[in-house]
C-alpha atoms as an extended CHARMM CRD file, in Angstrom:
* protein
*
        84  EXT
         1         1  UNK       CA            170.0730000000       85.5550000000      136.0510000000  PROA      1               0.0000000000
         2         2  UNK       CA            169.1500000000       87.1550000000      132.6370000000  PROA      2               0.0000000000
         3         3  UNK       CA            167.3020000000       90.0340000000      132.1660000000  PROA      3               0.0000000000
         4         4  UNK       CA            163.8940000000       90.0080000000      130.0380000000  PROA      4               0.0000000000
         5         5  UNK       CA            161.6790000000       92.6730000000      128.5800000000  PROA      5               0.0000000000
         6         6  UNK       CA            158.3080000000       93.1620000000      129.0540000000  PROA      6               0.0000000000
         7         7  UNK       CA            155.8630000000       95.6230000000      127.3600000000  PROA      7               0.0000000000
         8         8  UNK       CA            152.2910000000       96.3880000000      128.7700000000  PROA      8               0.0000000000
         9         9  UNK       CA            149.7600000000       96.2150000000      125.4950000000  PROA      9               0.0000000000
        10        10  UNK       CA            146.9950000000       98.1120000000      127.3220000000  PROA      10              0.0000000000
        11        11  UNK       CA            149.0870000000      101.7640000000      127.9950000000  PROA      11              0.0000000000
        12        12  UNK       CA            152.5800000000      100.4910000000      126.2490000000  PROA      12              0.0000000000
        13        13  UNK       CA            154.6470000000      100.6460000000      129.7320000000  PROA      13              0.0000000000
        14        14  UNK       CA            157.9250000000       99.2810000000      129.3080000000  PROA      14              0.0000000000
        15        15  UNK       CA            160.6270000000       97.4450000000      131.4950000000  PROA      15              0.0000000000
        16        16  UNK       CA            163.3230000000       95.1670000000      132.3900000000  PROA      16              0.0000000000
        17        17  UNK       CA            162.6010000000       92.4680000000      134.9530000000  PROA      17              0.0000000000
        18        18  UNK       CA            165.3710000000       89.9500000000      136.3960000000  PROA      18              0.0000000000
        19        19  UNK       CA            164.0920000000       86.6850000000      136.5270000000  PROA      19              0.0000000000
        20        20  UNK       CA            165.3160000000       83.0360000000      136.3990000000  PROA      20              0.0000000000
        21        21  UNK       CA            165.2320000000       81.0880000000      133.5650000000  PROA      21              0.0000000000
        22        22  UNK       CA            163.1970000000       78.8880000000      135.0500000000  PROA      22              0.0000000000
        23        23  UNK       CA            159.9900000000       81.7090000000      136.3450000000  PROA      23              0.0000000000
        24        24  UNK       CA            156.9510000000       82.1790000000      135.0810000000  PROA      24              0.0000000000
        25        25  UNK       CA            156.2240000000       84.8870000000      132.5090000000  PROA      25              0.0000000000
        26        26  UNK       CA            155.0730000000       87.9570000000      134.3740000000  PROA      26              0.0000000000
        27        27  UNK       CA            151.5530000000       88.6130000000      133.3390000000  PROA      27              0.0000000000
        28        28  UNK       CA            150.2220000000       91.6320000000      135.4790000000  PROA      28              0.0000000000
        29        29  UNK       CA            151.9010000000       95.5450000000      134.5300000000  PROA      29              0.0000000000
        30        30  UNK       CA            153.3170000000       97.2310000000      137.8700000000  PROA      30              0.0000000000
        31        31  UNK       CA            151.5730000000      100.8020000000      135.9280000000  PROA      31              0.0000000000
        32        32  UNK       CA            148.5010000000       99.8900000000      135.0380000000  PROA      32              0.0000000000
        33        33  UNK       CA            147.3090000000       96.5220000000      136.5510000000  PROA      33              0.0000000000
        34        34  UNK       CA            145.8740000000       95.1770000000      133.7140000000  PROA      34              0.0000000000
        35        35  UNK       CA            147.2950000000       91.4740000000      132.8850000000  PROA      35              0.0000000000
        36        36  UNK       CA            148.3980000000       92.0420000000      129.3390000000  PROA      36              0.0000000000
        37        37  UNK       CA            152.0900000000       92.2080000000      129.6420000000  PROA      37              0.0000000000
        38        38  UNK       CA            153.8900000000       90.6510000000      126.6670000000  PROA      38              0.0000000000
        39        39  UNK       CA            157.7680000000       89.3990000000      127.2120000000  PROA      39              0.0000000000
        40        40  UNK       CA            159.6850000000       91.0890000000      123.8760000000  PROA      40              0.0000000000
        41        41  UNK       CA            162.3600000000       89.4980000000      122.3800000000  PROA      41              0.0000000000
        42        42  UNK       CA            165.9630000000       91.2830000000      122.6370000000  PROA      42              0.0000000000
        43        43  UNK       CA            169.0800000000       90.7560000000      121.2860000000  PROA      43              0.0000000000
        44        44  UNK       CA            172.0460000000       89.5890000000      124.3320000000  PROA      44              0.0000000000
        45        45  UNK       CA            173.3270000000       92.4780000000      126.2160000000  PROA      45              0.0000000000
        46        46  UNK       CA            176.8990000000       91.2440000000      125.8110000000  PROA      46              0.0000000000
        47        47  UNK       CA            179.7610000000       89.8770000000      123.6970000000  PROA      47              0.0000000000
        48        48  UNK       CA            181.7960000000       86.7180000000      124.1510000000  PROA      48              0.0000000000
        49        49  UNK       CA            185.6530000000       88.5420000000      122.9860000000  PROA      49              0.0000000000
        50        50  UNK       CA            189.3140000000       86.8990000000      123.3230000000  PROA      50              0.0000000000
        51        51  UNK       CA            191.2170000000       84.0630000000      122.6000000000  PROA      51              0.0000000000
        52        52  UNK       CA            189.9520000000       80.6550000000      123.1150000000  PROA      52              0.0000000000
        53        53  UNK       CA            186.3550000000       81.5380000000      121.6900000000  PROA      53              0.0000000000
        54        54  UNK       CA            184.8960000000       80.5390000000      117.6900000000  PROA      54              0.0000000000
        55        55  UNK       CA            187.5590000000       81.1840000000      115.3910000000  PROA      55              0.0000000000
        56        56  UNK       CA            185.1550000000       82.6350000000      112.8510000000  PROA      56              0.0000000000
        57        57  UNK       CA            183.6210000000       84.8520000000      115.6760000000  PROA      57              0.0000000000
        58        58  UNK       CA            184.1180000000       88.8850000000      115.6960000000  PROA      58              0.0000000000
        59        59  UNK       CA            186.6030000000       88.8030000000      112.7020000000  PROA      59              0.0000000000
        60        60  UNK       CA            187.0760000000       92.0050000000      111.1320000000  PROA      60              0.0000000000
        61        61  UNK       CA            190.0760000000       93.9860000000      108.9190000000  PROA      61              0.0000000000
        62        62  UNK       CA            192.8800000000       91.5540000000      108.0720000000  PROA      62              0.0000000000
        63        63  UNK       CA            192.4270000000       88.7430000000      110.6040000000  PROA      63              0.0000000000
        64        64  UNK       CA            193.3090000000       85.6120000000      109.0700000000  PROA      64              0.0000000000
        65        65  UNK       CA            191.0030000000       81.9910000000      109.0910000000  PROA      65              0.0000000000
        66        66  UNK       CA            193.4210000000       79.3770000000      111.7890000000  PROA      66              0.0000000000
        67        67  UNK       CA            193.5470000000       76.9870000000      108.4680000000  PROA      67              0.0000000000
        68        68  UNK       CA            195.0000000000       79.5860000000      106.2810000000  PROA      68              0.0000000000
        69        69  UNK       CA            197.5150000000       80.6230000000      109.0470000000  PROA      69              0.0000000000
        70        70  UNK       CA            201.0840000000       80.1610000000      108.5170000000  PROA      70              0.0000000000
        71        71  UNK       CA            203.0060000000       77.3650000000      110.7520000000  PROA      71              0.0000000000
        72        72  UNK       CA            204.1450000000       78.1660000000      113.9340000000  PROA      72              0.0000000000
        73        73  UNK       CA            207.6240000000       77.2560000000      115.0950000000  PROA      73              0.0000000000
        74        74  UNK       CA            206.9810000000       74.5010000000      116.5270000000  PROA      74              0.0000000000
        75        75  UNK       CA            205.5140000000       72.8550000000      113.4010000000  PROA      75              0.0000000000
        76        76  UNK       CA            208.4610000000       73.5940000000      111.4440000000  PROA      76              0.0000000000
        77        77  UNK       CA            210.7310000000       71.9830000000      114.1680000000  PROA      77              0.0000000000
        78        78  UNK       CA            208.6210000000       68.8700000000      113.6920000000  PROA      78              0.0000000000
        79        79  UNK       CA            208.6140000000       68.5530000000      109.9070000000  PROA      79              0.0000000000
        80        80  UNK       CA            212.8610000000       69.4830000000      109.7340000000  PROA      80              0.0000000000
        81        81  UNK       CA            213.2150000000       66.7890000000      111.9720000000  PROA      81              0.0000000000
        82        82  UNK       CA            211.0680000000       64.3900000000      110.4410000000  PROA      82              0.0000000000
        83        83  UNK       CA            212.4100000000       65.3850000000      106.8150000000  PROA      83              0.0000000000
        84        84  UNK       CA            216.2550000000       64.1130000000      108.4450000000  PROA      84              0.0000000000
């Protein structure tokens, strides 16, 4: 379940609530009890790392693009034995 943000507009009280995707938008602030809570928009509280994800994801320093990489080994093998 994802976490949203909420801030009160009356007295500006903060928090996190844990909430399906799928529930209402709270309305009413646990401080003050007025119904002017406003859900905020945050960035995602996590990063998707690792092999297997985007190739163009999280590159940084001398990574290289998969189309400009250099043939594996087992590409070689193929073309040498489809050059004989």
């Amino acid at each position: 379940m994802p976490l949203y943000e909420y801030r009160c507009d009356a007295c500006e009280h903060e928090f996190e609530a844990l909430q399906k995707m799928s529930d209402e938008a709270l309305t009413d602030c646990p401080d003050c009890n007025e119904a002017t809570l406003r859900k905020l928009v945050s960035a995602a509280a996590f990063r998707l790392k690792g092999e297997g994800w985007y190739e163009t994801d999280f590159k940084s320093g001398k990574k290289r693009n998969i189309a400009d990489a250099k043939p594996d080994s087992a590409t070689k093998k193929t073309s040498a034995t489809a050059d004989s």
